[in-house]
C-alpha positions as CSV (number, residue, x, y, z in Angstrom):
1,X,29.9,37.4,-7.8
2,X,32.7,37.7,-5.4
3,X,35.8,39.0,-5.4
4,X,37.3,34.9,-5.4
5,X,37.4,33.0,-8.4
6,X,36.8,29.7,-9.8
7,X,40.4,29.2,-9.5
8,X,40.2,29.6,-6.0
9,X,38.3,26.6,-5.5
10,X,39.2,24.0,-2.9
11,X,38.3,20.5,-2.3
12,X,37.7,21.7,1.3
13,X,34.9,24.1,0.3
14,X,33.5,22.4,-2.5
15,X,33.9,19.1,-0.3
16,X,32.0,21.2,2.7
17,X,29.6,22.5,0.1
18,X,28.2,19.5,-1.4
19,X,28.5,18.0,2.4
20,X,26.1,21.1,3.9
21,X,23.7,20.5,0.5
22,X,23.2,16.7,1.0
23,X,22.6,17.8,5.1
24,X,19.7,19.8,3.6
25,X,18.2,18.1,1.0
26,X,16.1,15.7,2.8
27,X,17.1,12.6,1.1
28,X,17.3,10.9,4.3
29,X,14.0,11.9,5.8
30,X,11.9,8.8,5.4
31,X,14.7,6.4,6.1
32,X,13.7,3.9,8.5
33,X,15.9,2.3,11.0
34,X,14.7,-1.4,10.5
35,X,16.9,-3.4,12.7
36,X,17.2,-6.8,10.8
37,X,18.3,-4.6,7.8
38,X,20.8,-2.6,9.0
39,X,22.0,-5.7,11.0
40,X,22.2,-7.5,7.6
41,X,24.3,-4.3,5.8
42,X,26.8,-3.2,8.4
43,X,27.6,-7.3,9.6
44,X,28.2,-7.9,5.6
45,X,30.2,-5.0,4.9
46,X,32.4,-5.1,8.6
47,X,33.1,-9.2,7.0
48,X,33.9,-7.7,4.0
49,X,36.4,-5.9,5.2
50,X,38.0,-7.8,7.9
51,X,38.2,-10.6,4.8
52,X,40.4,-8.0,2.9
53,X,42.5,-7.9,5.8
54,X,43.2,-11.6,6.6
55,X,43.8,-12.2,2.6
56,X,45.7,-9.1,2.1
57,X,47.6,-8.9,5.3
58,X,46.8,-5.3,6.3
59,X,50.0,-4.4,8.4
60,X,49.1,-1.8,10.9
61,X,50.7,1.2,9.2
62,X,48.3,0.3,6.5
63,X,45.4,0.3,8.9
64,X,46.7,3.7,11.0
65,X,47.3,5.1,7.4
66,X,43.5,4.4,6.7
67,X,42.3,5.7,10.0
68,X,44.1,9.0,8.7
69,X,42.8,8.7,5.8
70,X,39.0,8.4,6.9
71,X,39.2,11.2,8.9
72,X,40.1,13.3,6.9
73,X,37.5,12.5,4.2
74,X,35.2,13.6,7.1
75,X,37.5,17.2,7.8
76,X,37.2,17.9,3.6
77,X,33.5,17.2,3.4
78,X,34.1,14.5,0.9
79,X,32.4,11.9,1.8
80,X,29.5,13.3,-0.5
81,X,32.0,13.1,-3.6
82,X,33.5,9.7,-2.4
83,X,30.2,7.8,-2.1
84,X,28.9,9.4,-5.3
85,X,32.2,8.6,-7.4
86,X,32.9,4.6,-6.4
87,X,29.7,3.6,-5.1
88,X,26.7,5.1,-6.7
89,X,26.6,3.5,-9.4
90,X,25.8,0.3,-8.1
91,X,23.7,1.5,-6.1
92,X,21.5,3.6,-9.4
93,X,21.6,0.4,-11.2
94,X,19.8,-1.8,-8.4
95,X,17.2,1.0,-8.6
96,X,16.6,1.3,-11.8
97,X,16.8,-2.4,-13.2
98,X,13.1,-2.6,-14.1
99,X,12.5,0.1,-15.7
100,X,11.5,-0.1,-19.5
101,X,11.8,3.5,-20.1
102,X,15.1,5.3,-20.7
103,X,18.6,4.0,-18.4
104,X,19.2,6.6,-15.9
105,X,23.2,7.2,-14.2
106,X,23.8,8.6,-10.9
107,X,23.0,12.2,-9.6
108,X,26.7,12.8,-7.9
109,X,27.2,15.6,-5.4
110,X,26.6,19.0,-7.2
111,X,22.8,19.2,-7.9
112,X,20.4,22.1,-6.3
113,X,16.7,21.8,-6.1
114,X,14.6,24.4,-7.2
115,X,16.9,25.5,-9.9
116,X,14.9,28.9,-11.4
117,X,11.7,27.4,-13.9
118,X,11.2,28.6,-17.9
119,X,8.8,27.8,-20.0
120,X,10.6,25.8,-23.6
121,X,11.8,26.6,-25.4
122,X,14.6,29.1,-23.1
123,X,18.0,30.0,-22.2
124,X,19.8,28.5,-19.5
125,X,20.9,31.0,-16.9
126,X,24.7,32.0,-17.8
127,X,26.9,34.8,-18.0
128,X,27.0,37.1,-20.9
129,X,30.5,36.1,-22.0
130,X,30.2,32.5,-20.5
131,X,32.5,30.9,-22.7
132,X,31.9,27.5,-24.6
133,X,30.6,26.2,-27.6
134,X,26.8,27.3,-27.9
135,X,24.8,23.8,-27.6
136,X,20.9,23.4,-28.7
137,X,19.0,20.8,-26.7
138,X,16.3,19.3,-27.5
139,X,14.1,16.2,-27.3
140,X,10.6,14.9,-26.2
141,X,9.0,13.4,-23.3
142,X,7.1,10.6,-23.4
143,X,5.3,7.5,-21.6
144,X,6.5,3.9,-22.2
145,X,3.0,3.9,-24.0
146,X,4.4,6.4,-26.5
147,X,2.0,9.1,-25.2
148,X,3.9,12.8,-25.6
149,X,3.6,13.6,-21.2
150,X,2.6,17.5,-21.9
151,X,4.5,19.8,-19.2
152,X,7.2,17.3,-18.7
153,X,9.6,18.9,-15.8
154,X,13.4,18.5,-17.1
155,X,15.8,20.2,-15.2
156,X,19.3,20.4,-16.5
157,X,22.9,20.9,-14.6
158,X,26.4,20.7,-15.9
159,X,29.8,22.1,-15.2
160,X,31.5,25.6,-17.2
161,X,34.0,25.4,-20.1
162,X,36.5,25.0,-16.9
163,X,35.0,21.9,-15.1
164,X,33.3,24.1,-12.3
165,X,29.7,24.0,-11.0
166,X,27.6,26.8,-9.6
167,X,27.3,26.6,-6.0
168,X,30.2,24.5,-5.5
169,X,33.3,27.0,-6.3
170,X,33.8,30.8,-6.0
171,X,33.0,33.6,-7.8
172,X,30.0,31.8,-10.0
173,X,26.4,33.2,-10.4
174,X,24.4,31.0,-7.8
175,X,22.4,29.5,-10.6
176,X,25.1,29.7,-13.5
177,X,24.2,26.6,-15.6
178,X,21.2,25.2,-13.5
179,X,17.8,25.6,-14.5
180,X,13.6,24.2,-14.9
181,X,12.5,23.7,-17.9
182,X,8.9,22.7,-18.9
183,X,8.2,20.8,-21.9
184,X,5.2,21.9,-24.3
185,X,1.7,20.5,-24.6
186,X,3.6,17.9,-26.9
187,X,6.2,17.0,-24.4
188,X,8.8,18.8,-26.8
189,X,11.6,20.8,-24.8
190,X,14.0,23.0,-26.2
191,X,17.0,24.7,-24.3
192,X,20.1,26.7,-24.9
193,X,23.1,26.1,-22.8
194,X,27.1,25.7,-24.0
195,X,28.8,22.5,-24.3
196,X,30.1,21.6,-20.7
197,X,33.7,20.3,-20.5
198,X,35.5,17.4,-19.1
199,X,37.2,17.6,-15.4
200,X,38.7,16.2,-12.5
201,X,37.1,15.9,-9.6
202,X,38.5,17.6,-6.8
203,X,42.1,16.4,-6.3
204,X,43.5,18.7,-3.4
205,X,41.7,16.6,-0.5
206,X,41.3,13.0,0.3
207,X,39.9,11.8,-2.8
208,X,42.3,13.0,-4.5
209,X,44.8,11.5,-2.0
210,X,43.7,8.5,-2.9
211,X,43.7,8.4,-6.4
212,X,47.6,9.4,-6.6
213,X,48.0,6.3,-3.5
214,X,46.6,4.0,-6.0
215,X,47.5,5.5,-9.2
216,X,44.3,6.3,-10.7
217,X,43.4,9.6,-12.9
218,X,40.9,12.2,-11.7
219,X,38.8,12.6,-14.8
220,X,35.5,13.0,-15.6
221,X,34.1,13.0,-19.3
222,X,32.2,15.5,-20.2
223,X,28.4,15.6,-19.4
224,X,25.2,16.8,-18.8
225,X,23.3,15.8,-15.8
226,X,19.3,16.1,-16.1
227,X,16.2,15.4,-13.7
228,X,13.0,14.3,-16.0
229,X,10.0,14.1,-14.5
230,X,6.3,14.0,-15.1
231,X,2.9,13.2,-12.6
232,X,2.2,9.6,-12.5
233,X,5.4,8.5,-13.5
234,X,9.0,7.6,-11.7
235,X,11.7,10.3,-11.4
236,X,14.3,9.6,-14.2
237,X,17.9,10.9,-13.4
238,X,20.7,10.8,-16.2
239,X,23.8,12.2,-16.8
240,X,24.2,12.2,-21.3
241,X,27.8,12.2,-22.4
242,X,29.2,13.4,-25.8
243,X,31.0,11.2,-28.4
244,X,35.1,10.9,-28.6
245,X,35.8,12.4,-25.5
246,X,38.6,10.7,-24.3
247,X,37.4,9.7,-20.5
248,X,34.2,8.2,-21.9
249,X,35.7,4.8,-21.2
250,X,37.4,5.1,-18.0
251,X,35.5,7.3,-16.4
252,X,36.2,7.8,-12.5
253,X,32.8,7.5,-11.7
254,X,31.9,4.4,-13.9
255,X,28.6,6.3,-14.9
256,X,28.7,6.0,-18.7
257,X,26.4,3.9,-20.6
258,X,26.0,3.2,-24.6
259,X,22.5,4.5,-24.2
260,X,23.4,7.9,-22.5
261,X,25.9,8.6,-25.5
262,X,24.6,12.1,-26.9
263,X,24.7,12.4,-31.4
264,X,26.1,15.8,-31.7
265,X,25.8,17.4,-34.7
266,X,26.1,21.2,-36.0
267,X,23.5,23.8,-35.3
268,X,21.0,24.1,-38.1
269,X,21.2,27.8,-36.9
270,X,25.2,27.7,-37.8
271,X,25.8,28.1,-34.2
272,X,27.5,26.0,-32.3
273,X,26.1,22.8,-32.2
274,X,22.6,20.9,-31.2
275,X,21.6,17.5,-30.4
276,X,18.4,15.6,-29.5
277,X,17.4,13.4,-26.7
278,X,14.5,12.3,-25.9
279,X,13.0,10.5,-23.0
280,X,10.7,7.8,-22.1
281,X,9.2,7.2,-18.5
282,X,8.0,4.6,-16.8
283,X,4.8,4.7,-15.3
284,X,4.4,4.3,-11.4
285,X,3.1,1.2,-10.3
């Protein structure tokens, strides 16, 4: 812990954050620079937008505004949080749209690898008073064969009661909320966590200069992101929202799906509540 606290948080240094994680996480690694591709990409998208200004009339306030703009997604460390928000999607769903297995969502800007690995059933790591409501998860893993996958690897993210993630605001243990689970010999996983809440994404950088510019809310529904994985089989990634919450249909990020949508119900240990989920992969090919 540190002497800040989550309500110190900034979009600056959560923007920086998620900026110096993505810098390290490899992702772009085995990217190759094929010429007639990126020739392809950059000529559509530079048409696109000199198209929006011809039929839109972009005066040049309106273009010196966006040069502002721009850079300071750049000085906040939000481009991260700006390409995961409006853009991922689209680009989850093109990689996805074979599958036969469960529907994934996108990622977004706050996962860490390598989150500390349990056995199931476990605890999540949290505090000793981290307030929410005390949520059972549960589910199986399985092949689109309807084989159980036996030490299925499910990791498991998600924000505090207050919309913060570990890692990504002050005064948080670093792996508050994040952990590795690994599913029994029946593919069965069990984990206990608390019920995440809705939030905004951050709202004091450009992002959020953006959304009051156009007159958009900030709000995510509330959600928990999860990594499912198994040998032989393709990476699923999935955020799982719960019913009723009121963002569930405009959600900023446009990552809900009908399939993703979580049945809550009470605990059968008269705590909290519990829910099952369970997951089918889809074998590499």
């Amino acid at each position: 812990m540190t002497a800040e606290t989550t309500a110190d948080a900034t979009a600056a240094k959560s923007g920086n954050a998620a900026t110096d994680k993505f810098r390290s996480s490899g992702k772009t690694a085995a990217v190759a620079a094929d010429v007639a591709r990126v020739n392809l990409l950059a000529s559509k998208l530079i048409k696109a937008a000199n198209d929006i200004v011809l039929e839109e009339r972009v005066t040049y306030d309106e273009f010196n505004a966006l040069k502002a703009w721009l850079i300071k997604v750049g000085d906040d460390g939000e481009w991260p949080l700006f390409l995961d928000v409006w853009l991922e999607h689209s680009v989850e769903e093109v990689a996805t749209d074979h599958r036969e297995g469960n529907k994934g969502s996108i990622e977004g800007p706050y996962y860490v690898p390598e989150a500390p690995t349990q056995q199931s059933p476990a605890a999540i790591s949290m505090r000793e008073d981290e307030p929410g409501t005390p949520l059972l998860f549960q589910g199986q893993v399985r092949s689109t064969d309807g084989s159980a996958l036996a030490g299925a690897k499910v990791e498991l993210w998600h924000a505090d009661e207050a919309g913060f993630y570990s890692q990504f605001a002050p005064g948080l243990p670093e792996w508050n909320l994040r952990g590795t689970f690994l599913a029994d010999a029946e593919g069965n996983f069990q984990i206990s966590t608390v019920q995440p809440a809705p939030y905004q994404i951050p709202t004091d950088g450009a992002c959020g200069q953006l959304i009051e510019a156009a007159g958009w809310h900030a709000w995510r529904p509330a959600h928990l992101h999860l990594k499912v994985s198994a040998p032989g089989h393709e990476l699923l990634t999935a955020q799982l929202y719960f019913p009723g919450d009121v963002h569930n249909d405009d959600d900023i990020a446009t990552a809900v799906k009908p399939e993703l949508m979580l049945d809550i119900q009470p605990a059968a240990s008269g705590n909290g509540v519990q829910t099952t989920y369970d997951f089918v992969l889809d074998p590499v090919k």
